[in-house]
N, C-alpha and C positions, 0 to 999 in steps of 0.2 A: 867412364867405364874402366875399374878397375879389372885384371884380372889374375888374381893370385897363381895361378902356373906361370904365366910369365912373367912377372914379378913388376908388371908396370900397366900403364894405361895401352888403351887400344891407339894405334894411328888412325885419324880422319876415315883414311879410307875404309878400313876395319869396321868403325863406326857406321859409315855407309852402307857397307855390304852388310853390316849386321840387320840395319834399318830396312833391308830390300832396296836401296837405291845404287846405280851404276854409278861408280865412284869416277867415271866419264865424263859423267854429266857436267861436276862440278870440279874440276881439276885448279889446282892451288893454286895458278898463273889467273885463271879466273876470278880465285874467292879474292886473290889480292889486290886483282882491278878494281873489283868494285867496292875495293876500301874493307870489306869485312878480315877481321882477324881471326887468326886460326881458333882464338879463344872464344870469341863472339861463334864462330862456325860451330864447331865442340858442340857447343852451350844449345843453338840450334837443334842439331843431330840429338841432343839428347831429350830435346824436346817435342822431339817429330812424333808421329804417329807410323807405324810401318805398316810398308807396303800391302805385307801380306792380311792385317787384322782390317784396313778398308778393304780391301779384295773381296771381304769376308763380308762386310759389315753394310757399306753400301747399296748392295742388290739387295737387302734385307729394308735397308731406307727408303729404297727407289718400292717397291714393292711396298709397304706399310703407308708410304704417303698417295699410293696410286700413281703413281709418273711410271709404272711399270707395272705389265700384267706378270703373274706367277712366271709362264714359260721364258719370258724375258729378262726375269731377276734370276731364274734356273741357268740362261743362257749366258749373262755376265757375268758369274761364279763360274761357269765353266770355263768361259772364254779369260778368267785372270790367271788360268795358269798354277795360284795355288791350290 
């Protein structure tokens, strides 16, 4: 993620929070335990899906396939907050 006002890439966390994810979750004493590199992690983040477009997109799956009736795909869109 480039971004031209700040004339460089995003930090990790940046990246996270752009993603919707709590940059908490995965703190960098962590990603380095378990051997992934900042670059490999990056590489990840940039390949993730966010938060907010499942939030979205899921109760519309759960609902289309039957695992969910209408009020219940209404109720997990409401309850994700975005």
């Amino acid at each position: 993620y480039w971004v031209s006002s700040k004339g460089g890439s995003l930090s990790k966390d940046e990246m996270m929070l752009l993603q919707g994810i709590d940059p908490s979750m995965f703190p960098e004493s962590l990603r380095h335990r378990l051997g992934v590199s900042d670059c490999a992690f990056g590489g990840m983040l940039g390949n993730c899906m966010s938060v907010n477009v499942l939030c979205n997109l899921l109760p519309r799956v759960f609902l289309a396939s039957g695992w969910a009736t209408k009020a219940e795909a209404l109720q997990l869109q409401h309850n994700s907050g975005w």
